[in-house]
N, C-alpha and C positions, 0 to 999 in steps of 0.2 A: 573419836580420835583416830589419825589414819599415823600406819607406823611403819617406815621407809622401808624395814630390811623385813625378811623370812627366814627363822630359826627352827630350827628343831633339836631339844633338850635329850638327849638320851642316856641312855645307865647302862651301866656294865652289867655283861653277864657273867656266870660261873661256869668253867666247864666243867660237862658231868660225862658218866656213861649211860651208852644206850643201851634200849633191853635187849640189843644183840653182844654185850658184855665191849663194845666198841668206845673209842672217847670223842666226845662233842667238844670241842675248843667251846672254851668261852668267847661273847661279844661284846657288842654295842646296840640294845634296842631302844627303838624309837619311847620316846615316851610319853613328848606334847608337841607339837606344831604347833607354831603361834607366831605374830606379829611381832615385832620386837624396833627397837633402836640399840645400833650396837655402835657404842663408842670408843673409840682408840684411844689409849691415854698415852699423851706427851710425855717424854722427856721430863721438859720446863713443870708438867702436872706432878708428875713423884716427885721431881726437887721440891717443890711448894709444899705438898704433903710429908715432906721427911721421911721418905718410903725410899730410901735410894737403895736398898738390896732387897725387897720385894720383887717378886718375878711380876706380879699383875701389871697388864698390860691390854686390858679390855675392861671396859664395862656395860654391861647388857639390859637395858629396862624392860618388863615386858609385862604385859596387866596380866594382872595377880591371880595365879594359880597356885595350888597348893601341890606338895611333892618335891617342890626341886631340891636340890642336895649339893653340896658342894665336891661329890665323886661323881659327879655327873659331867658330861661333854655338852658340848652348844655344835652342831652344826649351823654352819652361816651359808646360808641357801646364796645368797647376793652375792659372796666373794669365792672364789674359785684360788686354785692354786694353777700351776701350769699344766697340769695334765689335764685341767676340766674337774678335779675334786671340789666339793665344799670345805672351805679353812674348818676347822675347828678349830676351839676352844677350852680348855681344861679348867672346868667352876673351880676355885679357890676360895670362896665366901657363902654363909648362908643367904638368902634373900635376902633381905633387906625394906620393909614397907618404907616409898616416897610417899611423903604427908602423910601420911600415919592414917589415912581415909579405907586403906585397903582397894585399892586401886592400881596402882604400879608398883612392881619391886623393880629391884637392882639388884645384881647378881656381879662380884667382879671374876675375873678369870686370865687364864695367859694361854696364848696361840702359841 
């Protein structure tokens, strides 16, 4: 199965000190690259779903790896913001197994 878009899932880090008694800002590390379909949700979609003060406004399928979280970020390799960045994504939802085969989840999330 071939899968339009290029993501990559990452987690936060903590800041700590270093052993020069200095402070490391915490991040954002990579944590899977992976194939993905990432979907925009309408409008007209939350109305249908009765989600109308829900922030989710993506959702993200992507064949089934284990780990992901929903403190987790999605960079979206494919969409760029205006300065040349990857949009991200902030996960809102556990995975989610589509058909239940273990095969693809879903993951929803808000830009």
């Amino acid at each position: 199965m071939r899968w339009p878009h290029t993501v990559i899932f990452q987690v936060e880090t903590e800041g700590h000190q270093d052993d020069g008694g200095g402070w490391v800002p915490g991040g954002w590390q990579d944590f899977l690259t992976t194939e993905a379909h990432v979907q925009p949700i309408t409008g007209n979609q939350r109305f249908q779903a009765q989600q109308l003060e829900t922030p989710i406004n993506h959702k993200i399928y992507y064949p089934a790896q284990d780990g992901v979280k929903p403190n987790m970020r999605v960079k979206w390799l494919d969409r760029t913001d205006v300065d040349g960045n990857p949009k991200e994504i902030n996960l809102q939802s556990d995975p989610i197994d589509q058909g239940g085969m273990g095969r693809v989840y879903m993951v929803e999330g808000v830009m």
